[in-house]
C-alpha positions in Angstrom: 106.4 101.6 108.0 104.1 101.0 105.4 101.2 103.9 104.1 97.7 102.9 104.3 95.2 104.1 102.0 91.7 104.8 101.9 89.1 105.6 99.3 86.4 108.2 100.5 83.1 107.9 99.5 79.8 109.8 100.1 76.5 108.6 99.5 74.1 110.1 96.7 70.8 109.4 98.2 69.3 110.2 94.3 70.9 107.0 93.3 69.9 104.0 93.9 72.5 101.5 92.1 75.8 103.4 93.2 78.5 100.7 93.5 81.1 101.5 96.5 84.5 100.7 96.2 87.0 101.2 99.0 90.6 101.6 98.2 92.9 99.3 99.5 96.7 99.1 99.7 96.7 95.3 100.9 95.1 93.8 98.0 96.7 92.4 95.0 93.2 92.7 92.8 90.7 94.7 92.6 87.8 92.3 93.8 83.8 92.7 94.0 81.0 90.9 95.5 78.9 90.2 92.4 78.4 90.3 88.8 76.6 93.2 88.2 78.7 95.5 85.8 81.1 92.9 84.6 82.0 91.5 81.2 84.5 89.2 79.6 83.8 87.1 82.9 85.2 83.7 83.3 84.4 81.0 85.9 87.0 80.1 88.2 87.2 77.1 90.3 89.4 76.8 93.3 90.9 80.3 93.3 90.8 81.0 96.9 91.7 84.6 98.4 93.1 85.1 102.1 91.1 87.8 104.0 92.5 90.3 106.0 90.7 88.4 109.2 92.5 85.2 108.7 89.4 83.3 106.8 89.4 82.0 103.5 86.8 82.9 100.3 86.5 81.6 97.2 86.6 83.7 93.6 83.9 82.5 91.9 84.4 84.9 88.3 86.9 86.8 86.7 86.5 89.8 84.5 86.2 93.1 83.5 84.2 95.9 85.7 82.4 99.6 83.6 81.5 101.8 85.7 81.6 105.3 86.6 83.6 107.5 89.0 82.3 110.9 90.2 84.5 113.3 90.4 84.8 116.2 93.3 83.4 118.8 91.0 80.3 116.4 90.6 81.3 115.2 86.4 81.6 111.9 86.2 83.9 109.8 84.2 84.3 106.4 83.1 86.4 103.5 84.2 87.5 99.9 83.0 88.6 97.9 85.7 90.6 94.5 84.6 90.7 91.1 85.9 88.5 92.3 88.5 88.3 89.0 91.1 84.3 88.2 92.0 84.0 87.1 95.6 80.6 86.7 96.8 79.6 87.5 100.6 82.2 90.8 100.3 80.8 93.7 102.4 82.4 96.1 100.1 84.1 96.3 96.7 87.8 96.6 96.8 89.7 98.8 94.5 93.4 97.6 94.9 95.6 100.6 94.9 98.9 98.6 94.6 97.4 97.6 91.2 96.8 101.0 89.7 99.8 102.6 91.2 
């Protein structure tokens, strides 16, 4: 039987640009809808992912992701995310657990 994870989040209503990332155990990449944080980015054509509902999407960058993760206690650290897959029309940012494991 395999474990399924997921990354809880909360919403900070004194924030306005908070990213949301949910963690996933059935993704091989960590993988966001846009840009917007990323550097090192390089265009990819005809990279194509299969989504979990049988459909198909197409990476359009890949790169590195800085952001920050808050912590329980309320500090807040910073992260590097690498080769971080750019899919437009996700509803929410992926974080693949598999990856980081």
């Amino acid at each position: 039987m395999e474990e399924e994870f997921a990354l809880v989040t909360t919403h900070n209503t004194k924030k306005t640009n908070v990213e949301e990332w949910i963690g996933d155990t059935g993704v091989t990449s960590h993988m966001k809808s846009n840009t917007n944080g990323m550097y090192g980015l390089e265009i990819c054509k005809g990279i194509k992912i299969n989504t979990a509902n049988g459909s198909t999407s197409m990476v359009t960058h890949m790169g590195n992701y800085k952001g920050k993760v808050q912590c329980a206690d309320g500090t807040e650290n910073v992260i590097i995310m690498k080769n971080v897959k750019v899919v437009p029309g996700l509803v929410k940012n992926l974080f693949s657990l598999s990856t980081v494991m």
